[in-house]
Backbone as CSV, one residue per row, in Angstrom:
resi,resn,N_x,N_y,N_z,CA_x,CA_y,CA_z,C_x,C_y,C_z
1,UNK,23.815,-39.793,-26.785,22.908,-38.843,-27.389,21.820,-38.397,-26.427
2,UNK,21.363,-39.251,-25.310,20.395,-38.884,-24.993,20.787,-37.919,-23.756
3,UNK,21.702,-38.216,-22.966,22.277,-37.318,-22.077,22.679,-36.157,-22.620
4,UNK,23.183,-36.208,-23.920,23.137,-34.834,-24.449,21.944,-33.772,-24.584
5,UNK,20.481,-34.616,-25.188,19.634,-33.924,-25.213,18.813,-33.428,-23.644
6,UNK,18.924,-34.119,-23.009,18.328,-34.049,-21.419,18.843,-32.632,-20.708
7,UNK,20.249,-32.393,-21.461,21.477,-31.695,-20.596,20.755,-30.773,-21.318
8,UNK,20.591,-30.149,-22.430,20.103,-29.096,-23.513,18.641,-28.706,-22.799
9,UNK,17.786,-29.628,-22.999,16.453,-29.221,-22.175,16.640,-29.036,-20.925
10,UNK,17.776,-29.462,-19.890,17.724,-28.845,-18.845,18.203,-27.526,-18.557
11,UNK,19.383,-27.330,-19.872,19.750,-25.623,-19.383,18.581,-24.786,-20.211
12,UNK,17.562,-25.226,-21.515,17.228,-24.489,-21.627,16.045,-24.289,-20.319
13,UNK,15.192,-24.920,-19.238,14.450,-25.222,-18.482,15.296,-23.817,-17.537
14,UNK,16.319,-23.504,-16.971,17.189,-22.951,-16.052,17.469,-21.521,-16.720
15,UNK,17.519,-21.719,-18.215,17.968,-19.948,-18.812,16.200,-19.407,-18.254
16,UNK,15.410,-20.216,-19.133,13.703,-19.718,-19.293,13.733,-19.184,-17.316
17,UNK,13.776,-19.827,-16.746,13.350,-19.539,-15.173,14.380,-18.382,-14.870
18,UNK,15.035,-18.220,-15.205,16.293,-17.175,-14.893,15.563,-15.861,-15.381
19,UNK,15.718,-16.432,-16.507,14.665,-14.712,-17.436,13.588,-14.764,-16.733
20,UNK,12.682,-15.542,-16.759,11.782,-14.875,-15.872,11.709,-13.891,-14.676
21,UNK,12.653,-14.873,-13.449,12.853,-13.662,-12.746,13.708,-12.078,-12.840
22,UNK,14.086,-12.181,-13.874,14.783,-11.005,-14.123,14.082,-10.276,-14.962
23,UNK,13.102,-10.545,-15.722,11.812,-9.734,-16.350,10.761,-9.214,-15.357
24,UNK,10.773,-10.163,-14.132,9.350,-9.714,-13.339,10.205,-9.079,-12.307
25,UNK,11.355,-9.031,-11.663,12.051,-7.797,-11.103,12.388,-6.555,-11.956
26,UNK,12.863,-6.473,-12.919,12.632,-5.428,-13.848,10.742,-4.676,-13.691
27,UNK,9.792,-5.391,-13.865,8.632,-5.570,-14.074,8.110,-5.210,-15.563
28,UNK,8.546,-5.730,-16.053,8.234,-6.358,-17.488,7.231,-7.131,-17.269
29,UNK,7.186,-7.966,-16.437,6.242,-9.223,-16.061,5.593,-8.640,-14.848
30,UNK,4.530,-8.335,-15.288,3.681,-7.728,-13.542,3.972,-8.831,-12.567
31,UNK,3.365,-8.676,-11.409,3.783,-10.051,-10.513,2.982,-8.795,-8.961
32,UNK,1.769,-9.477,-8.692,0.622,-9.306,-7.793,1.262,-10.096,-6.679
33,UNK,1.307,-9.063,-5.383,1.858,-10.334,-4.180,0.927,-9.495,-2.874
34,UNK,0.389,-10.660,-2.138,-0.471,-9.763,-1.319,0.788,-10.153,0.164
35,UNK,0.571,-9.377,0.977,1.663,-9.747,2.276,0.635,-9.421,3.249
36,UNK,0.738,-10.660,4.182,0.195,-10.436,5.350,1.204,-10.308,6.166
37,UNK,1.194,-9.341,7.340,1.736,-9.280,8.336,1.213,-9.385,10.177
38,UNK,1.220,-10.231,10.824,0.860,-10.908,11.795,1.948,-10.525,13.070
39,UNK,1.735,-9.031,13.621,2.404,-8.765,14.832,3.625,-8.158,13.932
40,UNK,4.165,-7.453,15.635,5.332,-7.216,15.580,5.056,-5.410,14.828
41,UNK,6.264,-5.015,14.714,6.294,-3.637,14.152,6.817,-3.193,12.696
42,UNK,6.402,-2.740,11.878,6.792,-2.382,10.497,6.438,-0.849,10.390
43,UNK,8.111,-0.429,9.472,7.753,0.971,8.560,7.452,0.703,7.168
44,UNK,6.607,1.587,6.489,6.110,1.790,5.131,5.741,2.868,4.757
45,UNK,6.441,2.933,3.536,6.129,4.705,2.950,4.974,4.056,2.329
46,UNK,3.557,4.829,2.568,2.352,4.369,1.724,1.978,5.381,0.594
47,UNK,1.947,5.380,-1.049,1.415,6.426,-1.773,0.489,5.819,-2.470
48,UNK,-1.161,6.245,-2.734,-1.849,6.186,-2.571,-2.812,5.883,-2.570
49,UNK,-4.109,4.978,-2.279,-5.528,4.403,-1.728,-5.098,3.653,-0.981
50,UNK,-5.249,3.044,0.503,-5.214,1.827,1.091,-6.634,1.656,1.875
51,UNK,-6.858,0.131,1.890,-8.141,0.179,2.760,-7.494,-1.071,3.939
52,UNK,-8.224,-0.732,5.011,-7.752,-1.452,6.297,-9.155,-2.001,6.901
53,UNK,-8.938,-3.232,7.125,-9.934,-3.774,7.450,-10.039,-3.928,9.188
54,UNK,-9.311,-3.486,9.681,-9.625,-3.251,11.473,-8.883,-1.843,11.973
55,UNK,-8.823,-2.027,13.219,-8.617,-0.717,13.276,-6.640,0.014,13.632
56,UNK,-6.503,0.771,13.778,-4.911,1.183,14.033,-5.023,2.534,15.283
57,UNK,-3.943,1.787,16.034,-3.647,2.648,16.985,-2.507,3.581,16.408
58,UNK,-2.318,5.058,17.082,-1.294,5.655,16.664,-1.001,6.613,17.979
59,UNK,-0.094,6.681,18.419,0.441,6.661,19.449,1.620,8.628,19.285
60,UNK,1.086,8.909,18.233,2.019,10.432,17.847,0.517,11.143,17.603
61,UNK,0.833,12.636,17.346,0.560,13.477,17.048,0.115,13.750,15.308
62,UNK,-1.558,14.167,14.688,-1.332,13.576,13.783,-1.958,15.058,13.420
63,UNK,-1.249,15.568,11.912,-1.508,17.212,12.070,-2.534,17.068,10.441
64,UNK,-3.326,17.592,10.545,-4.584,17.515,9.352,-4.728,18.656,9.271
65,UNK,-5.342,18.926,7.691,-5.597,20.797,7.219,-7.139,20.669,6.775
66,UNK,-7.472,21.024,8.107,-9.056,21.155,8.470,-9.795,22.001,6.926
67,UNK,-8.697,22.945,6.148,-9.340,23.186,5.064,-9.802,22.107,4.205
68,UNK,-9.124,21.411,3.950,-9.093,20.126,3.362,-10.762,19.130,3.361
69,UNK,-10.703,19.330,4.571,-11.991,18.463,5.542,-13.369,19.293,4.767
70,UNK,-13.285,20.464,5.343,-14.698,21.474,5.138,-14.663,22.587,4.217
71,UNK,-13.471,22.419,3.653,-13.469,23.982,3.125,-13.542,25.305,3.756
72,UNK,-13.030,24.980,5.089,-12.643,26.705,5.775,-11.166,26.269,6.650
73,UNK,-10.650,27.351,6.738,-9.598,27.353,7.392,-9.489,27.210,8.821
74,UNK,-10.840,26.814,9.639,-10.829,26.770,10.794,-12.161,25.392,11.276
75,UNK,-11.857,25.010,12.828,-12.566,23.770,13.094,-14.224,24.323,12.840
76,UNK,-14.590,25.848,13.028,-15.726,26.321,13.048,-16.319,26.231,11.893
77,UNK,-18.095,26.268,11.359,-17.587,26.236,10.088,-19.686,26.449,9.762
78,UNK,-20.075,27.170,9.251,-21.538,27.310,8.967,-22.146,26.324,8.700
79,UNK,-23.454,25.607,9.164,-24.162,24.673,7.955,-25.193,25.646,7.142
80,UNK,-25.885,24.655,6.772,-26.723,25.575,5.755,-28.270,26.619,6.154
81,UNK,-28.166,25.962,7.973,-29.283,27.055,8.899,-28.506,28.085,9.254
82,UNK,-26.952,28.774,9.155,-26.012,29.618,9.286,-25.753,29.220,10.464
83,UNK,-26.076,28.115,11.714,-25.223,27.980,13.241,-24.210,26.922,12.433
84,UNK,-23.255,27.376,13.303,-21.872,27.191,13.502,-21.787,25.223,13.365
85,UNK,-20.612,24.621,13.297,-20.693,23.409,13.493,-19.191,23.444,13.379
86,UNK,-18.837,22.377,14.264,-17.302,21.553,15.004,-17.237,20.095,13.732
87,UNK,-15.994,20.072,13.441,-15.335,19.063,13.297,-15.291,18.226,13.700
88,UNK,-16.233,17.125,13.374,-15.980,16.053,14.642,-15.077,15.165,15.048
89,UNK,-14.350,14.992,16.285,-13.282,14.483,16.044,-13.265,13.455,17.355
90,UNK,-12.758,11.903,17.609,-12.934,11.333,18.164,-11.409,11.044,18.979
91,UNK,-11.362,10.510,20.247,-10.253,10.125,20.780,-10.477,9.032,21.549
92,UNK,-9.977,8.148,21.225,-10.208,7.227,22.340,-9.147,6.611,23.551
């Protein structure tokens, strides 16, 4: 009898953990995972807020719509004494 009951609580112990992971891959079950990555090279499609706590090199060409930035279609752009003002833009 008792190996019987042990055997019962152990498959039910093995169904319960099973469902679980198949609820929190579904995501039924949220499931928060932070990943650090330490070297080496990675791709990632990112959509959207990220915050970075040091800095990133980028080594391509990176194309921005300066409208976006100031609200004019060009790097030139009025302040509020009417002279002109640049985009500031850094390279290092």
């Amino acid at each position: 009898m008792t190996t019987t009951k042990s055997s019962k609580i152990t498959l039910i112990v093995i169904a319960i953990g099973i469902w679980t992971i198949v609820l929190q891959n579904t995501g039924i079950i949220p499931t928060k995972q932070n990943v650090i990555v330490h070297g080496g090279y990675i791709d990632a499609d990112v959509t959207g807020s990220v915050e970075i706590d040091n800095a990133i090199e980028i080594d391509d060409i990176i194309d921005i719509n300066i409208k976006e930035i100031n609200g004019y279609n060009n790097a030139f752009y009025p302040d509020s004494d009417g002279a002109y003002m640049v985009v500031p833009v850094t390279n290092r």
